[in-house]
C-alpha positions, 0 to 999 in steps of 0.5 A: 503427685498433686499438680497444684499449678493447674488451678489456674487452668480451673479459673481460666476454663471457667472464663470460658463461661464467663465466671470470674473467680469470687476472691482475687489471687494476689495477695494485695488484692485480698489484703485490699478487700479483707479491710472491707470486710472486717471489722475496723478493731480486728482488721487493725490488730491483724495487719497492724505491727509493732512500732512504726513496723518497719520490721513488719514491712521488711520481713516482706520486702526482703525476700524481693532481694533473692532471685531464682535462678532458671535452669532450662531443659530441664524435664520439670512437667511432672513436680513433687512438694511432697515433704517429710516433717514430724514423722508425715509425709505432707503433700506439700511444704506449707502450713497455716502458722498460729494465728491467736485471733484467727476465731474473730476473722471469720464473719461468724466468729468461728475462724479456727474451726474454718481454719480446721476445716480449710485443712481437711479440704487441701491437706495443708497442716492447720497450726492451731493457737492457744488463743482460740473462739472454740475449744481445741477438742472442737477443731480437732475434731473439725481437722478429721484426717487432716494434720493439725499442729498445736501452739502453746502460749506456756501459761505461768501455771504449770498445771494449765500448760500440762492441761494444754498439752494433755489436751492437744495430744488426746484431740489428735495434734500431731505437734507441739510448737512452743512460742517464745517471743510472746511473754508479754505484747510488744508496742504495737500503735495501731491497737494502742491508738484504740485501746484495742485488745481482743482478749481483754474484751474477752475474745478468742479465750475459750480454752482457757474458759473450757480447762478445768486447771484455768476453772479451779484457779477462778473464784467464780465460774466464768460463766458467772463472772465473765471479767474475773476470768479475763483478769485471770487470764491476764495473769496467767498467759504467759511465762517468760521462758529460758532455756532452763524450762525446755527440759520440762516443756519437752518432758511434758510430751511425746510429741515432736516439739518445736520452738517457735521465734528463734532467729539466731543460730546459737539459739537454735543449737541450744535449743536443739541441744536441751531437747526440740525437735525441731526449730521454727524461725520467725520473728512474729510477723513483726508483730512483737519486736520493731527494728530487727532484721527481715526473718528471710534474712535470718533462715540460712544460718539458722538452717545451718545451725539446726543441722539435720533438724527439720527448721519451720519458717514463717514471717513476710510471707505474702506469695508462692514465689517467696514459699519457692526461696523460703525453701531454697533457703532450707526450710523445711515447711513455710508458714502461711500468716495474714494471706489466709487470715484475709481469705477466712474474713472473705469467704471463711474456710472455701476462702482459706482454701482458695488462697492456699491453692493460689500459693501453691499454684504460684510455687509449683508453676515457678519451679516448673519453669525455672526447672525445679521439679523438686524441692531437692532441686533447690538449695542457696545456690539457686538463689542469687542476691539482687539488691 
């Protein structure tokens, strides 16, 4: 098995020649530079929440309320990560969540091929956006062997949803995950202070602009007329969706299906109960609804509702220690968000690698000395409450 903690040896042997790593390992200081680095109008819209995100700064906050509790003699020198989701066998538990301006992160502007490309370099699943800079058949293509998960923003056309889809299966993703909390923006300040919507300005689009269903409903090319096509878009971005439309959405493809932005336990029955496969609890980062309750907070009852159904998470992930309590709360695989968007701005897909191998270092070291050497081992009672 893969001993990802020894990365840290890697850095501390290169000291010895006098080299620094380039990025920094924690997430403050990526955080820190990444500000630095991108442009004022993405940064804002990447770090940025909804309302006063509180939420936002919760979801984060909240996993310092969970402690691990050590047990010792334990032979942990050898670990295993390896999970089991949607039928592969994954060397490791996380994954890179959908990011929908992932493409203008990168310095060149094509951050979801980096983000594809940061995948065949570690093995962690790449979860592609609907909103993407290159066409999803072009990151496809970039992932080679590696896992790739699609998201869909359903489109109110029907047709552009098959398309999508359609699309996804023939370029080799291996999932469909479907967000829900997205129907419509939530009130995010930072971005309105700005006028900012990088969409709007004809940013991170090019599946749309390369769908033949999205080219027939234009009355001009969009190659001909770029903001006829952004008023289509805004049109048909999204379909308030209920639970009505998850047996069409699940006859849409063989693929195994999850549903992204379920949070309460019922939710995640029901949709389990009209056809997902699976459940992906997150409430968006804090980016769509202010005032809720931290995501962290929400995954144990949610897993208990799911079953034996495999529950994604994701949601104020900023370390391998919360990956660590995000699985002992029964995540099946946890989504990693604005660390890796960060490492993309810094050092586009060597960045994305660097952070991801620093997450999984930081898990696999943790369980290694607290006496996990599985993620079997761990489970709600190896989390105590320290608020």
């Amino acid at each position: 098995m893969p001993a990802y903690g020894d990365y840290q040896f890697d850095i501390y042997m290169k000291g010895l020649a006098g080299l620094k790593p380039k990025l920094p390992v924690d997430f403050a200081s990526w955080e820190k530079r990444a500000e630095q680095a991108m442009p004022a109008g993405v940064w804002s819209y990447v770090a940025g929440g909804c309302g006063d995100e509180t939420t936002q700064t919760r979801n984060a906050l909240a996993f310092r309320n969970y402690g691990l509790m050590p047990r010792m003699l334990v032979d942990s020198t050898v670990r295993d990560l390896s999970v089991e989701l949607f039928g592969l066998k994954l060397p490791s538990p996380i994954f890179m969540a959908p990011i929908g301006v992932l493409g203008i992160c990168a310095q060149d502007g094509h951050g979801d091929l980096a983000g594809a490309r940061a995948a065949a370099m570690t093995g962690v699943p790449f979860t592609l956006s609907t909103l993407t800079n290159d066409p999803l058949e072009a990151v496809g293509k970039a992932l080679g062997d590696a896992p790739g998960f699609f998201q869909l923003y359903t489109p109110s056309d029907r047709e552009l949803a098959e398309s999508f889809v359609r699309r996804a299966e023939a370029a080799g993703f291996k999932a469909l995950i479907v967000t829900v909390d997205t129907w419509t923006p939530g009130w995010r300040p930072r971005d309105l202070n700005d006028a900012n919507f990088p969409q709007l300005r004809g940013a991170c689009l090019a599946n749309y602009l390369s769908d033949p269903r999205f080219r027939a409903l234009l009355a001009k090319p969009p190659e001909e007329d770029p903001a006829g096509a952004v008023r289509a878009w805004a049109k048909l971005f999204a379909k308030p969706l209920t639970f009505a439309d998850l047996p069409w959405l699940r006859s849409l493809t063989k693929l195994p299906l999850a549903v992204k932005g379920i949070c309460h336990p019922d939710d995640a029955r029901r949709a389990l109960d009209l056809g997902a496969d699976a459940i992906y609890c997150s409430n968006h980062g804090g980016r769509q609804a202010n005032g809720g309750i931290p995501a962290i907070d929400l995954l144990g009852d949610v897993v208990k509702a799911a079953g034996s159904a495999p529950v994604l998470f994701d949601s104020g992930v900023r370390s391998g220690t919360d990956v660590v309590k995000a699985l002992a709360l029964g995540a099946r695989a946890v989504g990693i968000g604005r660390p890796y968007a960060y490492g993309l701005a810094l050092d586009g897909a060597e960045g994305v690698a660097h952070v991801l191998r620093c997450l999984l270092a930081e898990a696999d070291l943790l369980m290694a000395i607290d006496g996990y050497p599985r993620i079997a081992d761990l489970s709600p009672e190896a989390l105590r409450r320290v608020n």
